[in-house]
C-alpha positions in Angstrom: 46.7 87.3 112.5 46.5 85.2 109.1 47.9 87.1 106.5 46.4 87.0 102.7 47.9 86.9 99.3 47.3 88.0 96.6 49.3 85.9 94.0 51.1 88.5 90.9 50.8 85.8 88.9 47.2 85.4 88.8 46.5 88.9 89.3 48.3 89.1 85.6 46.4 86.4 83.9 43.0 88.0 85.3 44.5 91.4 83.8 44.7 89.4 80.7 41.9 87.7 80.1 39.8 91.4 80.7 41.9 92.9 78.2 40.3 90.1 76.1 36.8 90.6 77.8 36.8 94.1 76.7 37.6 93.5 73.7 35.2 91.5 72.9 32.8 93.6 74.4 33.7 96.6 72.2 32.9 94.1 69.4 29.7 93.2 70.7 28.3 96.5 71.6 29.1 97.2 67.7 27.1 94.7 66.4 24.0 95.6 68.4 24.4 99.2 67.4 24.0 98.1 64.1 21.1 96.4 64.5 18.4 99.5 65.5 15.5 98.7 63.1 12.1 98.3 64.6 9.0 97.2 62.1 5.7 98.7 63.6 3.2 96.1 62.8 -0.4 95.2 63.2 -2.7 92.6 62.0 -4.7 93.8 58.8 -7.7 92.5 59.8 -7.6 94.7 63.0 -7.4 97.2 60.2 -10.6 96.5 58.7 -12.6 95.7 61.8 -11.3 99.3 63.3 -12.9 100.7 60.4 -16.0 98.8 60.3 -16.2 99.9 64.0 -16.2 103.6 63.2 -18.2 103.4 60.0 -14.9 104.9 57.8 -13.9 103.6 54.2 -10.7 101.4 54.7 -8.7 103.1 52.9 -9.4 106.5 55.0 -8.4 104.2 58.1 -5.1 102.5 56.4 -3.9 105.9 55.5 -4.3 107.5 58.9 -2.4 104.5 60.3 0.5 104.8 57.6 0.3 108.4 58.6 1.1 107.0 62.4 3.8 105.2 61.9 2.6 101.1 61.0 4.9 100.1 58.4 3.8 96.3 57.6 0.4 95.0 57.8 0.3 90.8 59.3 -1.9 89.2 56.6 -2.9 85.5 58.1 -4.0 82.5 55.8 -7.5 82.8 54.7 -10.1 80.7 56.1 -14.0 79.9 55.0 -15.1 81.9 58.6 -13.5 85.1 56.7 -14.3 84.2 53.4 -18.3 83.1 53.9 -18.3 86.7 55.4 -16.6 88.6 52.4 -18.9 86.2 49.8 -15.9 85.7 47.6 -15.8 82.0 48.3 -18.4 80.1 50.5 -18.5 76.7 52.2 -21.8 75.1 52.4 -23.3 72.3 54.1 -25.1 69.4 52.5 -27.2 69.3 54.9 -28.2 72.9 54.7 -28.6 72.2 50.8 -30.7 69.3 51.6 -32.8 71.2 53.7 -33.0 74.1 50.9 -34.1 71.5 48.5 -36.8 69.6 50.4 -38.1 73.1 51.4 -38.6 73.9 48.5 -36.6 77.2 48.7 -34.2 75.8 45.9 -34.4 77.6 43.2 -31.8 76.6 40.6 -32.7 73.5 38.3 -28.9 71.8 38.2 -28.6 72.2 41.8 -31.9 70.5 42.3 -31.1 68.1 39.8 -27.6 67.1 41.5 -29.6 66.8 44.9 -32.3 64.3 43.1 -29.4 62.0 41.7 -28.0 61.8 45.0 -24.4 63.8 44.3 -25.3 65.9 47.5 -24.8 64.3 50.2 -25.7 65.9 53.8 -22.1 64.9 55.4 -20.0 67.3 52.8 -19.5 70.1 52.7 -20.0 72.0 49.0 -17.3 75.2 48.1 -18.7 78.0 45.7 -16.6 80.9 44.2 -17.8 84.1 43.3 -14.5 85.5 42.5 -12.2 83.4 40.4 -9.0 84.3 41.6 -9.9 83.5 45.4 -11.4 80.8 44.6 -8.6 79.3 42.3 -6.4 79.8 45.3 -8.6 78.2 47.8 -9.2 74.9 45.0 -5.2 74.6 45.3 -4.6 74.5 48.4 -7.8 72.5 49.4 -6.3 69.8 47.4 -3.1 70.2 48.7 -4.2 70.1 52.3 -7.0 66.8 51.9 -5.7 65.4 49.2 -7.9 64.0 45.8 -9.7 61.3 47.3 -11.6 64.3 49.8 -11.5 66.6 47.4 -13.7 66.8 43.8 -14.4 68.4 41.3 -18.5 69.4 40.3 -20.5 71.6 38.1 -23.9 72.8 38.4 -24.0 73.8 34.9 -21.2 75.9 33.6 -20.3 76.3 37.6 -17.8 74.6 38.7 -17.4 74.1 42.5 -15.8 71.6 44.9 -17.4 68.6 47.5 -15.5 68.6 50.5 -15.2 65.0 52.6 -14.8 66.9 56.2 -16.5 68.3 59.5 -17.9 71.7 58.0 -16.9 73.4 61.7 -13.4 71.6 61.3 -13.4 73.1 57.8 -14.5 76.7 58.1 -11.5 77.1 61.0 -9.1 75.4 58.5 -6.0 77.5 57.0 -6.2 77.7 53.5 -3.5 79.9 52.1 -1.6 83.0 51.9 -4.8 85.5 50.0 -3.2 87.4 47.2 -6.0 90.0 46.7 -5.3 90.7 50.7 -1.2 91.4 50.2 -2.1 93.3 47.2 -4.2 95.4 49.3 -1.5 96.0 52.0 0.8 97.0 49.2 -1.2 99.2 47.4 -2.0 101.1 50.6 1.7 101.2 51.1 2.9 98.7 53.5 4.6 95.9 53.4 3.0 92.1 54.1 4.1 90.3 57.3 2.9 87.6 56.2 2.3 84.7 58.8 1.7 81.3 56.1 1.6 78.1 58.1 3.0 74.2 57.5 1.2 71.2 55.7 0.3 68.1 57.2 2.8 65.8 55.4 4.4 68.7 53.3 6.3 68.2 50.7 8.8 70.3 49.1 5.9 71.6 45.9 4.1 72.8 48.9 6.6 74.8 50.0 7.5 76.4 46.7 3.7 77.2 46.3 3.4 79.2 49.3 6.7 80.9 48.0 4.9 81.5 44.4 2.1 83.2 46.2 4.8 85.7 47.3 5.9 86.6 44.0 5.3 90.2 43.2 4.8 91.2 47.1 6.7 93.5 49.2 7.4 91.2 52.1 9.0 92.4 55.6 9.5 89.5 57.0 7.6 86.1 56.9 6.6 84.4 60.8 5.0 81.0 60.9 1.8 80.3 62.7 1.1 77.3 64.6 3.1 75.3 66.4 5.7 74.5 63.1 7.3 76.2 60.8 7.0 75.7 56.9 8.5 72.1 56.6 8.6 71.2 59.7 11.1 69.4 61.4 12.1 67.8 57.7 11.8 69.9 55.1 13.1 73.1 56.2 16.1 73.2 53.7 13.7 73.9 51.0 11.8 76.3 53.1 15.1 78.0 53.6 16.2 78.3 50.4 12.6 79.9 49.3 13.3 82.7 51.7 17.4 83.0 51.3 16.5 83.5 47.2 14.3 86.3 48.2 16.6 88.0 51.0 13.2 87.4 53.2 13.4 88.2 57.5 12.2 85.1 59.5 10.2 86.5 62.8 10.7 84.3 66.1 7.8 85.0 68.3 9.6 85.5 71.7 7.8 83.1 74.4 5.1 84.0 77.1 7.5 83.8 79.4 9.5 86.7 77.9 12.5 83.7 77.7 13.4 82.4 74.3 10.6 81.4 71.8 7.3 80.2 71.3 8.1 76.8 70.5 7.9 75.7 66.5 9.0 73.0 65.3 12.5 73.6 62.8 12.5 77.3 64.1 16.3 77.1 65.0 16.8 75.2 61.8 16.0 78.2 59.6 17.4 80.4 61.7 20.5 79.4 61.4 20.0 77.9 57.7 19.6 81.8 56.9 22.3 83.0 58.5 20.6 84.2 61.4 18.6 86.5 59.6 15.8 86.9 62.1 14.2 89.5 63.8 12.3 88.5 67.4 8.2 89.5 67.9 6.5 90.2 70.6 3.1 91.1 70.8 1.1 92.4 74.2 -1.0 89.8 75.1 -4.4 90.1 74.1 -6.3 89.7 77.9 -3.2 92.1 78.9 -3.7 95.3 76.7 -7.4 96.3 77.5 -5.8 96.7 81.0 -2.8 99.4 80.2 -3.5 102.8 80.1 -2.3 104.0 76.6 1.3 105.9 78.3 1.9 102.5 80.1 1.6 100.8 77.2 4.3 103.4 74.8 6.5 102.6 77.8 6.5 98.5 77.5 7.1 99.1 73.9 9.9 101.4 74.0 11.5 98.8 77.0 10.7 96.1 75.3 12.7 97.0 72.0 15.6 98.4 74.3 15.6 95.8 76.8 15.0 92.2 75.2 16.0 92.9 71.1 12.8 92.7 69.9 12.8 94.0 66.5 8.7 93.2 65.0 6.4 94.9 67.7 2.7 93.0 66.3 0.4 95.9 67.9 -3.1 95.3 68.8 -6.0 98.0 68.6 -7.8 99.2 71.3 -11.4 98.9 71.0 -12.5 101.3 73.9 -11.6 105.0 73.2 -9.7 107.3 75.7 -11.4 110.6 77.5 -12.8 112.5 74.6 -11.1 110.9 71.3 -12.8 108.7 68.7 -11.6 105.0 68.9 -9.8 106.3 65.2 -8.0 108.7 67.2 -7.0 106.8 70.2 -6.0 104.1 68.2 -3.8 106.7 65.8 -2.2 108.5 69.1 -1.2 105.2 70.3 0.7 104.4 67.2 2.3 107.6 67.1 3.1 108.0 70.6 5.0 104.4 70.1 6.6 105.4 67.0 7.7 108.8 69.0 9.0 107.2 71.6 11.4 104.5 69.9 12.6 107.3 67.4 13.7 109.2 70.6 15.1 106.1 71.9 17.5 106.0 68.9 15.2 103.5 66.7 14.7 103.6 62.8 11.4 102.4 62.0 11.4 100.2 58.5 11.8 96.3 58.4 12.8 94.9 60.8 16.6 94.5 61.0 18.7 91.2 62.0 22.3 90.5 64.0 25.2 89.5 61.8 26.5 86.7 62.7 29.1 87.3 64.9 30.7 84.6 67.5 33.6 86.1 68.5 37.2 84.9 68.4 38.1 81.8 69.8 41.6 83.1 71.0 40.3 86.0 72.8 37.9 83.1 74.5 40.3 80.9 75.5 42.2 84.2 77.4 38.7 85.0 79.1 38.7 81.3 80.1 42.5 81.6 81.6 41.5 84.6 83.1 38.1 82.7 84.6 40.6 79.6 86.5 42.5 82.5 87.5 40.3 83.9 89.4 38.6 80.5 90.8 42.5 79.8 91.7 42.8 83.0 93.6 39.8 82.5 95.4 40.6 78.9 96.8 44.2 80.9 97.4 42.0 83.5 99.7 40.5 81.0 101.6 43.1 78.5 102.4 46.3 80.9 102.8 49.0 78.1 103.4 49.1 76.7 99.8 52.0 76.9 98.4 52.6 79.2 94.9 53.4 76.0 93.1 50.3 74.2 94.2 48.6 77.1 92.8 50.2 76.9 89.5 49.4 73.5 89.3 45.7 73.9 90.0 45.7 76.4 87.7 47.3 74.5 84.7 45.0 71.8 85.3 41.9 74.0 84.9 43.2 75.5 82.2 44.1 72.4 80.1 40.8 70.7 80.7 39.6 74.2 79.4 41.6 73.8 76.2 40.4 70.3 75.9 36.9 70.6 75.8 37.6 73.4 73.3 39.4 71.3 71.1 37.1 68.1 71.5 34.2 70.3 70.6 32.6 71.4 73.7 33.5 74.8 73.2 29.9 76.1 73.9 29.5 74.1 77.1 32.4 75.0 78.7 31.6 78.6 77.5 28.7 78.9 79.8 30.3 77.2 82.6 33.2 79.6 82.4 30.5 82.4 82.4 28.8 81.0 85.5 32.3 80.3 87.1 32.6 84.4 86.3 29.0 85.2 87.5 29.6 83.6 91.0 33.7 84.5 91.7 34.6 88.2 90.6 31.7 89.5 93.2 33.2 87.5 95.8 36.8 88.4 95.3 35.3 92.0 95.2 33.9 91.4 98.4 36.9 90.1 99.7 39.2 92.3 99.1 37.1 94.7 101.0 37.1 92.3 104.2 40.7 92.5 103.5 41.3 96.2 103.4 39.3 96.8 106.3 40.7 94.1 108.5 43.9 95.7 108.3 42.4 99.0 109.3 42.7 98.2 112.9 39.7 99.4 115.0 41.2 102.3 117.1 38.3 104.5 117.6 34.9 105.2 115.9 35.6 107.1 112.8 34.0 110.5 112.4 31.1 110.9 109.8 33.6 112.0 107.3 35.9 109.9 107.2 33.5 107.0 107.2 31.4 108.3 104.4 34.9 108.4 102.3 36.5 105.1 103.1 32.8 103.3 102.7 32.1 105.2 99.1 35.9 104.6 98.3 35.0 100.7 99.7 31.8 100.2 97.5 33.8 101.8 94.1 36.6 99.3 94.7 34.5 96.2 94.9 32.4 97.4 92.2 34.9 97.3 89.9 36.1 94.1 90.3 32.5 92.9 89.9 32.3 94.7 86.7 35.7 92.7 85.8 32.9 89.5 86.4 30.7 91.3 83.8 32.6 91.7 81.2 33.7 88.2 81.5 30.3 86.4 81.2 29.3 89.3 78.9 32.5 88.4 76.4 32.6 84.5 77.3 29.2 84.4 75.8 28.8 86.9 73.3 27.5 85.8 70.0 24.4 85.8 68.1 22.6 83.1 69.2 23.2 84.0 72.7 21.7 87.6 71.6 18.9 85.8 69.9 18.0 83.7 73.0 18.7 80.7 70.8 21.2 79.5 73.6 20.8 81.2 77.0 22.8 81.4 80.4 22.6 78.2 83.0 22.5 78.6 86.5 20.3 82.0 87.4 19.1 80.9 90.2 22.6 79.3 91.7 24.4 83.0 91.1 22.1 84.2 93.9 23.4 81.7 96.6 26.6 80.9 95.6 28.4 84.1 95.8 26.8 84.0 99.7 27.9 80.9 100.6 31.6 81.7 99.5 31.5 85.2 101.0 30.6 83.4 104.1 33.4 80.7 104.1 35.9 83.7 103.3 34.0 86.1 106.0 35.0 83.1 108.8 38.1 83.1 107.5 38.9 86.3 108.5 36.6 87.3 111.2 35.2 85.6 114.6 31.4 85.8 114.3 30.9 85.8 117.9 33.8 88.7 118.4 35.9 87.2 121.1 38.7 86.6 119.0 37.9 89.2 116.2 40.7 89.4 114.4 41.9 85.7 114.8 39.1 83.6 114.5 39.5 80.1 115.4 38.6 77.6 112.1 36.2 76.9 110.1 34.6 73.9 111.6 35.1 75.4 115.2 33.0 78.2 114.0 30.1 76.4 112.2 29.8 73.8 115.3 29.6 76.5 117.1 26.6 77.9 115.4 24.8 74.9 115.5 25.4 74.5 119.3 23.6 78.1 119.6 20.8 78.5 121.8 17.9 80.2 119.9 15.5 82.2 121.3 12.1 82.8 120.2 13.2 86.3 118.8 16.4 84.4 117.0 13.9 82.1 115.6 11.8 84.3 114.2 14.5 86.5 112.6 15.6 83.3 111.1 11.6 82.3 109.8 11.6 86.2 108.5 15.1 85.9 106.7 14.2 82.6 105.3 11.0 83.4 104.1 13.0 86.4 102.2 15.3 84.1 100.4 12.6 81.8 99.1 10.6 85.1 97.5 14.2 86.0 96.5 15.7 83.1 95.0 11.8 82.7 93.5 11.5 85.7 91.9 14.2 85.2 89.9 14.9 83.9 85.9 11.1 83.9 83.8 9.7 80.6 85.3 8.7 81.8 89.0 5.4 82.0 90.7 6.3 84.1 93.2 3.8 87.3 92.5 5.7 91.1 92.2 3.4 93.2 94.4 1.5 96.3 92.4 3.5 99.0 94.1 6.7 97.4 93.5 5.4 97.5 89.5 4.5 101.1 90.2 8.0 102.0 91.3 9.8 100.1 88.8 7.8 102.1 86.0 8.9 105.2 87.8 12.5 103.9 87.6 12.5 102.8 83.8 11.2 106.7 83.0 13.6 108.1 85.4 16.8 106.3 84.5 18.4 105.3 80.9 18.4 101.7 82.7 15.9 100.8 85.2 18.4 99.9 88.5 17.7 96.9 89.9 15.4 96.8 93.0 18.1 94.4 94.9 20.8 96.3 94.4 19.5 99.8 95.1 17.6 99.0 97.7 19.3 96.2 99.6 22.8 95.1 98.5 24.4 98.5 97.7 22.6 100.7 101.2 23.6 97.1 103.2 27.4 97.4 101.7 27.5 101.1 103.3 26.3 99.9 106.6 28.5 97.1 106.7 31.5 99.4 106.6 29.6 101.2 109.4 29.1 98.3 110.9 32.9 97.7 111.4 34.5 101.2 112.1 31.6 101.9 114.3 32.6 99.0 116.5 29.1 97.2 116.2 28.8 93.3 117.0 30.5 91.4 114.7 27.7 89.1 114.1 25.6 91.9 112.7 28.8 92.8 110.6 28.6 89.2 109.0 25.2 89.6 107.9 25.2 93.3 106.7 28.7 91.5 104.3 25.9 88.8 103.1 23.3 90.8 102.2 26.0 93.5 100.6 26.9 90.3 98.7 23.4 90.5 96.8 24.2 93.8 95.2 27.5 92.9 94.1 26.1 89.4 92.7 23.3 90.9 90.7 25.4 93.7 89.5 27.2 91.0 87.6 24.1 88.5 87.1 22.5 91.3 84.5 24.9 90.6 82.1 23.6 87.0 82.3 20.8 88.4 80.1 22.4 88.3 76.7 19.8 90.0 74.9 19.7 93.4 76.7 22.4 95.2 74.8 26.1 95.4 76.8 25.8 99.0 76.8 22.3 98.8 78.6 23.8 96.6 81.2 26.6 98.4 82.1 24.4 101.9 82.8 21.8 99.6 84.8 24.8 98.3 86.9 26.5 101.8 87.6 23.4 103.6 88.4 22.6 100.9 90.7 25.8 101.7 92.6 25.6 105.5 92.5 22.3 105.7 93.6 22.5 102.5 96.0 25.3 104.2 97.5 23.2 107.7 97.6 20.9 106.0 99.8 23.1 104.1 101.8 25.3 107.2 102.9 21.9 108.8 103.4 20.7 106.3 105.9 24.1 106.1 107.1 23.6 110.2 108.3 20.9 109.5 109.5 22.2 106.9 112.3 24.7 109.1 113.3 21.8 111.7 113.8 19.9 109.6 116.1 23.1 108.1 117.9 24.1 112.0 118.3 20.5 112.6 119.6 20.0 109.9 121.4 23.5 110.4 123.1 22.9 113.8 123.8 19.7 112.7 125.6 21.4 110.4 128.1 24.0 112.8 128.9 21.2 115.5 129.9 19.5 113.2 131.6 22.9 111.9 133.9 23.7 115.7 134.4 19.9 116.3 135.7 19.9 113.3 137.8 
């Protein structure tokens, strides 16, 4: 029987390089406990249209929602739509004025005179201000948006107003400013502004600095662009930078549809790391989405939301329909609260929205992680071909480590960061699994193993490998941990491989170790005997459709994961899931409690019970899924370290739970169903 080793030497620099890991971790799991500051937000004009909807004076409606728990208000650009309806500043046609004129409905003598001399022309569009200071603002930026040769300057008398060369529907949509009189509002009913200002066609750096001046004198939270650029663009972003660094003003990154980095703008990552990474990430329900949660539901994506994915701005929405016997006021108010409640309990401040520093770890404590990474990869290509000599390894491990150092020096350090993470993602799990095959194949199969004893060794079996996955964890978590990684600016490659991988190598090693077919068990003849063997297999009809049902289950698994799958989660699966998230401090992951961890227990069975070897082999693959995604969480660098880790242990204390409880109750139908035949001889 092949004997396996288990070199010192590499055992040591693994040891090492998960001091480091820890480390680092330790680090980590400060700077996100620093960062706990969630801004409650909603839009103002949901504000005003929730009042208009229940008849109430806003300022009854802004205080109830202060009252709630909203600490900043979003106050958008104005536009002519809002504007023609608040009569502080109106766009009209020409060829509405033309129509007034030849009507005869035209009342006023200088507009009827400008109409007779031809100055209004049916194609413009003509501005009128009713209040100066709006309308000031609007005459700036109307300039500054079409430029003096579409722009100009009329009176009607002692009435000045403006003649607009554009489409009037083009021109009423068209974004015309930050609205002083509206963030003056927001303040004086004691919020602060979110205020969402967006770029200039062909800006230039006085545009910037006039969007800036308009935020003079206004208590700002943070500032998040709209459209699909930020202030400046992808050119003049330094300027825009040094508008908000001179304030000390939060950018807001509105996380992507996808739940996966950003919503894309053009010279986001720019500011971001221009201010120092002094950004919060938004995320707002989607509007088609909301009408559809129940109120509870809705708390609960909220609370998980802020825990789960750092988001730090949560942009509410109202609802418009009211819930059992409440006033729309009322449901509205109870959902803010309730949301506000909820984070609190969660360990939350509610004020601005806080930032990460900027922390990227040290770069000697990453080049021990990546030591202790080609360590590992080393010892598993040690596991799998036993006859290599120490000095080979040490070779093979020097070179790995030097090209390591290399791409380090040469300035790759962030590349070969992710590939030493993925390297960790895909190896520790195996050489957990491993050194399970190991410890049972030197158990020698003497006799079946009474329910006791089996329960202990498999639960003693599943802690054991755990840990060295965990080992894996704290690898990618450290390898990677910094603030862009936190931020999603930079995210984890290879999702998708870490779910087949680890498999395929568990295989190789399984085969190593084991005969599939059981006739030489415990020395199996190689490789490529095995795997011709395989394919030489005569499949029956039951074979093949085991194998059409198993495949069919890896493409909905391999599919459903990462953010850019269209493989559907079915509605009780959602159902259970919300369960889980209530019931646990971390959700567990469905694959892991329900598959890898129960499959890992029946494995062991599998073996000390003396059952076929090939359905040994598969019960080690599919326990292979639970120790692979146990490590793969930490692949999410925005859900805090802390977070992970309690997601990854309750998976293995309940996974094993279940397992030992489906393991009982085999032996209780064996021990029936035993019983049985022997009544059944004895009456015979």
């Amino acid at each position: 029987m092949t004997k396996f080793k288990y070199n010192r030497l590499l055992i040591i620099c693994i040891i090492i390089g998960l001091i480091a890991a820890v480390v680092v971790n330790i680090q980590r799991y400060n700077v996100e406990q620093a960062n706990k500051t969630v801004d409650l937000a909603i839009d103002y004009e949901d504000m005003l249209k929730l009042a208009q909807m229940e008849g109430l004076p806003a300022e009854e409606v802004l205080s109830r929602a202060k009252e709630a728990g909203i600490t900043s208000l979003a106050v958008y650009e104005t536009t002519f739509e809002k504007l023609n309806k608040n009569g502080k500043t109106i766009a009209i046609p020409g060829s509405q004025l033309l129509e007034s004129y030849y009507s005869g409905t035209m009342s006023s003598p200088y507009w009827r005179g400008l109409v007779a001399d031809g100055t209004i022309k049916g194609d413009e569009s003509y501005v009128v201000g009713h209040d100066l200071q709006t309308y000031l603002e609007v005459k700036e930026d109307l300039f500054r948006r079409l430029g003096d040769d579409r722009v100009t300057v009329l009176h009607a008398g002692s009435q000045e107003f403006l003649a607009v060369k554009a489409n009037h529907e083009e021109l009423l949509k068209m974004n015309l400013g930050m609205p002083t009189d509206e963030m003056q509002a927001v303040n004086n009913a004691g919020f602060y502004v979110l205020a969402r200002p967006s770029n200039y066609k062909n800006v230039t750096d006085d545009d910037i600095d006039a969007v800036f001046k308009r935020l003079d004198g206004i208590n700002v939270s943070e500032i998040v662009f709209s459209g699909s650029e930020t202030l400046g663009g992808l050119h003049h972003t330094e300027r825009t930078i040094e508008q908000m660094k001179e304030r000390g003003l939060t950018l807001g990154a509105i996380e992507h549809v996808t739940q996966l980095q950003f919503y894309p703008q053009d010279g986001l990552f720019d500011i971001i790391r221009g201010l120092d990474y002094k950004v919060a990430r938004l995320y707002a329900i989607p509007k088609d989405e909301q009408p559809k949660l129940k109120m509870d539901t809705a708390v609960e994506r909220w609370a998980n939301t802020d825990q789960e994915r750092n988001i730090r701005i949560n942009l509410m929405r109202i609802y418009e329909k009211p819930v059992d016997d409440m006033s729309l006021l009322d449901t509205n108010m109870q959902y803010i609260s309730m949301t506000k409640d909820k984070l609190v309990e969660k360990g939350f401040t509610i004020d601005k929205a806080s930032s990460f520093e900027p922390f990227f770890g040290n770069r000697i404590l990453q080049i021990l992680m990546l030591l202790g990474v080609c360590a590992a990869g080393v010892m598993y290509i040690s596991l799998i071909f036993p006859t290599l000599s120490d000095r080979r390894l040490y070779a093979l491990l020097g070179v790995c480590f030097i090209a390591c150092l290399a791409c380090m020096i040469l300035g790759k350090g962030s590349l070969i960061r992710v590939a030493g993470a993925l390297a960790a993602a895909n190896i520790f799990p195996v050489l957990g699994m491993i050194s399970q095959l190991d410890v049972i194949r030197r158990n020698r199969l003497v006799g079946k193993l009474k329910f006791t004893s089996l329960l202990f060794k498999s639960v003693k079996a599943i802690i054991c490998a755990s840990l060295i996955s965990f080992m894996g964890a704290m690898y990618l978590s450290g390898i990677l941990a910094d603030v862009e990684f936190f931020l999603e600016m930079n995210i984890f490659r290879g999702i998708k491989l870490t779910f087949v991988l680890p498999l395929i190598l568990v295989a190789l090693a399984f085969m190593k170790r084991f005969d599939i077919f059981g006739e030489k068990l415990l020395n199996p003849p190689n490789l490529k005997v095995q795997l011709k063997r395989i394919l030489n297999m005569n499949v029956s009809v039951k074979v093949l459709a085991g194998f059409l049902v198993a495949l069919v289950a890896a493409v909905i698994f391999i599919g459903r994961s990462g953010h850019t799958a269209g493989v559907p989660v079915p509605g009780i699966e959602l159902k259970l899931r919300a369960f889980l998230e209530q019931a646990f401090y971390a959700r567990p992951r469905s694959k892991e409690l329900f598959i890898g961890h129960p499959a890992f227990i029946l494995m062991m069975m599998a073996w000390y019970r003396k059952w076929p070897s090939a359905v040994f082999f598969i019960l080690s693959i599919i326990a292979t899924i639970g120790q692979g995604s146990m490590v793969e969480t930490f692949a999410h660098m925005r859900t805090p370290v802390f977070m992970s880790l309690m997601r990854g242990i309750d998976g293995v204390i309940w996974g094993c739970v279940l397992g030992c409880v489906i393991m009982g109750a085999l032996y209780l139908w064996q021990y029936v169903t035993s019983s049985t035949d022997r009544s059944n001889s004895l009456n015979e």
